[in-house]
GUPANU-604708 format. One record per residue (C-alpha): residue number from 0; residue in one letter; x negated, y, z negated. Coordinates in nm, 3 decimals, always signed. Layout:
BEGIN
     i   aa         x         y         z
   NUM    a         X         Y         Z
...
! end
This chain:
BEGIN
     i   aa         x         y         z
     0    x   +19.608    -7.133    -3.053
     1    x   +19.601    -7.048    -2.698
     2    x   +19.445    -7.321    -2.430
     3    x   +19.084    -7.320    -2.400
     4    x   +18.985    -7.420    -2.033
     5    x   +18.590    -7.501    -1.940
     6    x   +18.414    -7.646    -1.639
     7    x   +18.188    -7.882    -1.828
     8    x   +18.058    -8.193    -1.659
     9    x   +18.203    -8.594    -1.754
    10    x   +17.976    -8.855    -1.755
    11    x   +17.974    -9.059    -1.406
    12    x   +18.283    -8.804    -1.267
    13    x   +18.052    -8.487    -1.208
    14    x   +18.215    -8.164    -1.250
    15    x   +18.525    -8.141    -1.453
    16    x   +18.805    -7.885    -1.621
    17    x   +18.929    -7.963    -1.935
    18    x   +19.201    -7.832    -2.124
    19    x   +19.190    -7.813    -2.467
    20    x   +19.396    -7.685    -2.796
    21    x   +19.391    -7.796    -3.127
    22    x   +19.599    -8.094    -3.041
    23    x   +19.426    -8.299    -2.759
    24    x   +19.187    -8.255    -2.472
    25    x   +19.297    -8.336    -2.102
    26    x   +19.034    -8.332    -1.832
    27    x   +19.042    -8.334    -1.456
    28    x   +18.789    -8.415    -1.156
    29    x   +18.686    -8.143    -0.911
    30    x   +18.440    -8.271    -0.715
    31    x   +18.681    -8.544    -0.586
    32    x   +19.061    -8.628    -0.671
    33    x   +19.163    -8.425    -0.850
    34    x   +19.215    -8.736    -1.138
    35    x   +19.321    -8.674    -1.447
    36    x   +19.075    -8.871    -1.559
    37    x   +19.124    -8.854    -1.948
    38    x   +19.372    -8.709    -2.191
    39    x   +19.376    -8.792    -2.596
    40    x   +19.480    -8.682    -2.867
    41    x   +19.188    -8.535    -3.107
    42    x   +19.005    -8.767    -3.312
    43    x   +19.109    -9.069    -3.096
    44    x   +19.005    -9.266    -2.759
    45    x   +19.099    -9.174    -2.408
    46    x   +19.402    -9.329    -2.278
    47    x   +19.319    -9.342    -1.944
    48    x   +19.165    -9.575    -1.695
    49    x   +18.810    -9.506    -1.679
    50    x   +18.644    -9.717    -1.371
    51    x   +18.316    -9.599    -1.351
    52    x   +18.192    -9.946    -1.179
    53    x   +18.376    -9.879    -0.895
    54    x   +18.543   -10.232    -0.970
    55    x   +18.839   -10.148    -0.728
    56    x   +18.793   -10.018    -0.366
    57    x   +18.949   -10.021    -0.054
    58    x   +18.761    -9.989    +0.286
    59    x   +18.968    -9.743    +0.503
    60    x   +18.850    -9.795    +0.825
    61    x   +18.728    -9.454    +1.032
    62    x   +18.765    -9.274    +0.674
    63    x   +18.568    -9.433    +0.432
    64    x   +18.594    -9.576    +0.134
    65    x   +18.883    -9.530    -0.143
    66    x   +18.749    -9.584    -0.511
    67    x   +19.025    -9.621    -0.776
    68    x   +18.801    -9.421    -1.050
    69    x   +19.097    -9.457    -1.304
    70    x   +19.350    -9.172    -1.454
    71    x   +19.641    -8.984    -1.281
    72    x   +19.629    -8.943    -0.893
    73    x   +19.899    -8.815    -0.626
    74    x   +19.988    -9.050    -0.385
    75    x   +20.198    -9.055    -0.046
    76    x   +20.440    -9.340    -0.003
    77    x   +20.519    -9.581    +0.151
    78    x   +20.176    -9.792    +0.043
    79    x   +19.997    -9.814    +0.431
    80    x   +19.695    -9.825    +0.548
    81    x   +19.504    -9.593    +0.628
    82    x   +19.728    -9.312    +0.496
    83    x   +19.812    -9.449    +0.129
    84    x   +19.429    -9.501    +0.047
    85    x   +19.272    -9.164    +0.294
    86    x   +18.986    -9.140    +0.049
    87    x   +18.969    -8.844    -0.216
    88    x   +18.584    -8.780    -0.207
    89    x   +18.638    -8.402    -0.130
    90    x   +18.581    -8.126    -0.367
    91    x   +18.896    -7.992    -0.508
    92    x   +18.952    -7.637    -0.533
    93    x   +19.118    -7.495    -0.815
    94    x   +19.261    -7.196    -1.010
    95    x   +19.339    -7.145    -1.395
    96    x   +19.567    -6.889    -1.488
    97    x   +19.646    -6.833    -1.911
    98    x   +19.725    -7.226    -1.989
    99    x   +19.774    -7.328    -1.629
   100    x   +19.564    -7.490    -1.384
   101    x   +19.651    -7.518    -1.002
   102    x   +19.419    -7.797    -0.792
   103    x   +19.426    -7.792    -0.467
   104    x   +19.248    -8.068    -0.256
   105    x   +19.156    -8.048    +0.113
   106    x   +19.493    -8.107    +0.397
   107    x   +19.486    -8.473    +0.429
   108    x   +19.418    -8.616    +0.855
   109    x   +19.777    -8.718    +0.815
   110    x   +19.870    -8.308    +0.772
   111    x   +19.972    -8.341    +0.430
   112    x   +19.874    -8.077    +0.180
   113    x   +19.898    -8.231    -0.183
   114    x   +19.891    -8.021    -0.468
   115    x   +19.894    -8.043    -0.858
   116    x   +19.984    -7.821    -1.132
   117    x   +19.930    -7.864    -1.474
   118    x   +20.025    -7.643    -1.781
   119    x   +19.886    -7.749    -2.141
   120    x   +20.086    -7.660    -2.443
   121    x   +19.938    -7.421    -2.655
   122    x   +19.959    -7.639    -2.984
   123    x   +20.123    -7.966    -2.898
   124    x   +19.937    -8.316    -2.709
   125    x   +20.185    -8.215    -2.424
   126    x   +20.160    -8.144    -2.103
   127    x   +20.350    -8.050    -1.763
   128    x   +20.251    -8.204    -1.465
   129    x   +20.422    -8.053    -1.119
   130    x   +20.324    -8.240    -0.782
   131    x   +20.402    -8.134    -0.452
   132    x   +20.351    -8.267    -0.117
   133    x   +20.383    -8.048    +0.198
   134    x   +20.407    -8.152    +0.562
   135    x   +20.177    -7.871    +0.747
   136    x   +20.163    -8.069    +1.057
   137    x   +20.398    -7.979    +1.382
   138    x   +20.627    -8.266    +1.376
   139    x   +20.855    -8.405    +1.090
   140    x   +20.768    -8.672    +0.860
   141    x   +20.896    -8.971    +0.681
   142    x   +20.730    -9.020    +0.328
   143    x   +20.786    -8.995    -0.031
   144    x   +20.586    -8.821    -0.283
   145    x   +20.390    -9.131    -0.517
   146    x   +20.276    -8.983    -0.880
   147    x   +20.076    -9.243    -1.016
   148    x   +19.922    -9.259    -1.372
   149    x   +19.621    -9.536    -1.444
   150    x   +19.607    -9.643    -1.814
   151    x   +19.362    -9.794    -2.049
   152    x   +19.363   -10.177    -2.095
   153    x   +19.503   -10.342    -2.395
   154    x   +19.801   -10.167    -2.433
   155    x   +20.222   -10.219    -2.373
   156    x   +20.458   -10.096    -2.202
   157    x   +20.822   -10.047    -2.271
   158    x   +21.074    -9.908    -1.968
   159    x   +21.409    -9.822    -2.055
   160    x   +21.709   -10.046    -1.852
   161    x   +22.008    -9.875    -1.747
   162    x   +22.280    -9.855    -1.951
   163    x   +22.589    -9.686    -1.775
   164    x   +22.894    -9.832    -1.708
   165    x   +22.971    -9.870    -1.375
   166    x   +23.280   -10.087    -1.380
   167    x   +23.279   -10.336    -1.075
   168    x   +22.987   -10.204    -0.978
   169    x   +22.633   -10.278    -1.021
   170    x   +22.416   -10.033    -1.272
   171    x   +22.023   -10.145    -1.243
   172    x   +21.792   -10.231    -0.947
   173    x   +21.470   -10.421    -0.984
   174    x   +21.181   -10.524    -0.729
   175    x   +20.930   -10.731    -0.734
   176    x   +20.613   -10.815    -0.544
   177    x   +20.517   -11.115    -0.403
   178    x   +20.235   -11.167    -0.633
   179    x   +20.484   -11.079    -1.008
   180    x   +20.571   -11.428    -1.120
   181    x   +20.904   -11.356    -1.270
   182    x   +20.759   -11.596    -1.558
   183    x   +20.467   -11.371    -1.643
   184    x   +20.377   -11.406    -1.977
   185    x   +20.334   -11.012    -2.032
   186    x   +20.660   -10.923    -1.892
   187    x   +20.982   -10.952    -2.111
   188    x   +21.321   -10.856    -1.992
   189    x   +21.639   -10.752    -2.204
   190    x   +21.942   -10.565    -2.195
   191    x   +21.794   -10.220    -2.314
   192    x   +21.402   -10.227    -2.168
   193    x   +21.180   -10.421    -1.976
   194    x   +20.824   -10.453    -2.196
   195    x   +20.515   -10.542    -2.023
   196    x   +20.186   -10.593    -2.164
   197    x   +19.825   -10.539    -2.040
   198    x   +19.602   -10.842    -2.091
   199    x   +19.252   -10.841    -1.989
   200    x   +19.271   -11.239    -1.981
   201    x   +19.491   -11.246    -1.731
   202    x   +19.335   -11.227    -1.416
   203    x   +19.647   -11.215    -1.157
   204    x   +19.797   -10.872    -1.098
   205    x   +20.200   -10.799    -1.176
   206    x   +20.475   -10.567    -1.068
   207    x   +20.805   -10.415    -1.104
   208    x   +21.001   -10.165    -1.037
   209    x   +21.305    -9.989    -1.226
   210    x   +21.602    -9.797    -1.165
   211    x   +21.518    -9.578    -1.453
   212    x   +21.803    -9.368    -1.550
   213    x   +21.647    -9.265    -1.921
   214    x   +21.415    -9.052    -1.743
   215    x   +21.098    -9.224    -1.929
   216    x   +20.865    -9.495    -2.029
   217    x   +20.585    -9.550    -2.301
   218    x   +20.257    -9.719    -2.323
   219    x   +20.100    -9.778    -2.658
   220    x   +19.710    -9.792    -2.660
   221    x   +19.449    -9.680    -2.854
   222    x   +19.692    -9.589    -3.146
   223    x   +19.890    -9.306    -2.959
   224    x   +20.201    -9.360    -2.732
   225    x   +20.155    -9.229    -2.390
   226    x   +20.558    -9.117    -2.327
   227    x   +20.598    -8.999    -1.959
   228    x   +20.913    -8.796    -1.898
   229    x   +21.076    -8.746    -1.562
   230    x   +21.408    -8.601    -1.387
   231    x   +21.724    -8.794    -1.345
   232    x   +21.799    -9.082    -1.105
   233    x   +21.899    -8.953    -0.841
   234    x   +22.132    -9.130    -0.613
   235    x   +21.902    -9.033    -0.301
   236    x   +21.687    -9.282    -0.093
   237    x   +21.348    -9.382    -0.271
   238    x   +21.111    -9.656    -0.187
   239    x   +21.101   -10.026    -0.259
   240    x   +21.448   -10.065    -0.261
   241    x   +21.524    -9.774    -0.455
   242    x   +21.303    -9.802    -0.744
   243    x   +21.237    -9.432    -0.888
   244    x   +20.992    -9.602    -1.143
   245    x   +20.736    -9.873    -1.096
   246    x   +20.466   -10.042    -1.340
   247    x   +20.139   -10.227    -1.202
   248    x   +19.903   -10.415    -1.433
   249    x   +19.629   -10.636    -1.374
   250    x   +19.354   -10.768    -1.624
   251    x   +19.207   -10.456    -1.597
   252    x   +19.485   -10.168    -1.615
   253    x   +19.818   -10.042    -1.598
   254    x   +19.977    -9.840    -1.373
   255    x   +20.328    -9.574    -1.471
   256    x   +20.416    -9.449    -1.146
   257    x   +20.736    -9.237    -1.063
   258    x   +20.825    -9.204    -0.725
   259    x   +21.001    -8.898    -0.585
   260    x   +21.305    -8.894    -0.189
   261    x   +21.202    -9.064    +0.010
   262    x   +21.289    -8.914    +0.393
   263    x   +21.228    -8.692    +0.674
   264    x   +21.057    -8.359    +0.598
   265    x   +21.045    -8.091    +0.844
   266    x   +20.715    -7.930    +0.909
   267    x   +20.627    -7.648    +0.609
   268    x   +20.879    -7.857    +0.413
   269    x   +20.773    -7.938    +0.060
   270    x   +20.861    -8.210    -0.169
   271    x   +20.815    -8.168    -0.571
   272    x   +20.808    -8.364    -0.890
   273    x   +20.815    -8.255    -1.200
   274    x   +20.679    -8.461    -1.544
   275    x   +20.610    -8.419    -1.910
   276    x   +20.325    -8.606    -2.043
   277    x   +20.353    -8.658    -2.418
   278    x   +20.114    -8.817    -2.661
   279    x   +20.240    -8.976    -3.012
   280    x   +20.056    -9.021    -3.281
   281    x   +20.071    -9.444    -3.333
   282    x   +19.839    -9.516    -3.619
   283    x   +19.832    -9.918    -3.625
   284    x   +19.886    -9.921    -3.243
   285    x   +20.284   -10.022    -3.326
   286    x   +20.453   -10.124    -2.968
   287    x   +20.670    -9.828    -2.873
   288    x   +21.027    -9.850    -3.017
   289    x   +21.288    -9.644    -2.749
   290    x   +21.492    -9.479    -3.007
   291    x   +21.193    -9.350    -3.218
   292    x   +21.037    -9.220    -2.830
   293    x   +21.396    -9.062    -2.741
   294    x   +21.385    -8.842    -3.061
   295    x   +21.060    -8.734    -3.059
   296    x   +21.055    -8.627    -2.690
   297    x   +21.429    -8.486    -2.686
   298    x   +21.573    -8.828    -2.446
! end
């Protein structure tokens, strides 16, 4: 089957594009964002973040206001005001070609032209997801592309640790932020992954970041396995200490963000990512077991 694309509108996100084949839907925003604002398999719940309320904002002041709104968004790193949360409450443009779609928001006041790509399979609940970030302005700049993906609540998490030998060396990197109690009930910590669980009865928000050398992670929800897929560590400068992989949650959310180099790009320079979204069938809403992920997704 090929990929069936519409402009249909979403209730509470206006004007929309999804994506569809026989597999799964995925839709994205176009009269802000763009946010990927849901993506399931058929026959089962969205997976992710919905925030119609407008529960989480951020006044930006002389821009506006930011609204979180839920799903995937492209983000600019370092996290600073007012850059990091320049509110996305402009139309998006956008072009579909066969079973791709191009969106194209409006050049940012920091001269940053952001850009996202997206290419359904024809039969299979995958998709790719390319991101770029170009400095248009006349001077360089010092930033690091931010993909960010906002998830459902009540699911888990499961990172893959590092695993290489690297003799007298060290082999993983981990941050935390002031506010992740290193005792956090939803976050476990082994030798092979690093699990962390949403809980909506937790009120206080956690985080970590990962050298993640695996190139993925999982989140099992609403009996399918979100499996995001990313390039190799590289052994380049990213930021927060040189985490290429981070995971929010609060008692609302959780947040799989990948973070691309972080350093000085010339004006017309571009920086890209490149990511694989997957979804697994998970009938019983079973927590995500690496090896099981790894063969399905070709890790």
């Amino acid at each position: 089957m090929s990929v069936k694309i519409t402009e249909k509108e979403y209730e509470g996100y206006g004007k929309c594009v999804f994506m569809e084949n026989d597999a799964c839907t995925l839709a994205v925003t176009i009269e802000f964002g763009p946010r990927v604002i849901y993506f399931a398999r058929k026959g089962r719940k969205n997976v992710m973040l919905e925030d119609r309320e407008g529960l989480f904002t951020v006044d930006v002041e002389g821009y506006g206001t930011w609204r979180n709104r839920g799903g995937h968004r492209l983000w600019v790193a370092p996290e600073l005001l007012p850059e990091t949360y320049y509110p996305d409450n402009a139309p998006v443009a956008y072009k579909a070609v066969g079973d791709t779609v191009t969106f194209t928001p409006p050049v940012t006041p920091f001269a940053k032209q952001l850009e996202t790509v997206i290419k359904l399979d024809a039969d299979k609940a995958v998709a790719e997801v390319t991101q770029r970030i170009t400095n248009v302005g006349d001077k360089e700049a010092d930033f690091a592309l931010w993909s960010i993906t906002g998830l459902t609540d009540g699911g888990t998490a499961v990172i893959p640790m590092c695993t290489r030998k690297s003799g007298y060396l060290p082999n993983r990197v981990m941050s935390l932020w002031d506010y992740s109690d290193i005792n956090d009930p939803r976050f476990k910590l082994t030798n092979e992954y690093a699990r962390i669980r949403q809980d909506k009865f937790l009120p206080s928000a956690f985080k970590a970041g990962f050298n993640v050398e695996d190139g993925f992670a999982a989140y099992a929800v609403n009996e399918q396995i979100f499996v995001k897929c990313f390039g190799d560590y590289q052994f380049v400068e990213y930021p927060d200490y040189s985490c290429n992989f981070e995971m929010y949650t609060n008692h609302k959310f959780l947040e799989c963000e990948i973070l691309g180099e972080k350093r000085k790009y010339q004006p017309g320079e571009t920086t890209e990512v490149r990511e694989t979204w997957h979804l697994l069938d998970n009938e019983g809403d079973r927590e995500p077991e690496l090896d099981k992920i790894r063969t399905a997704v070709g890790k």
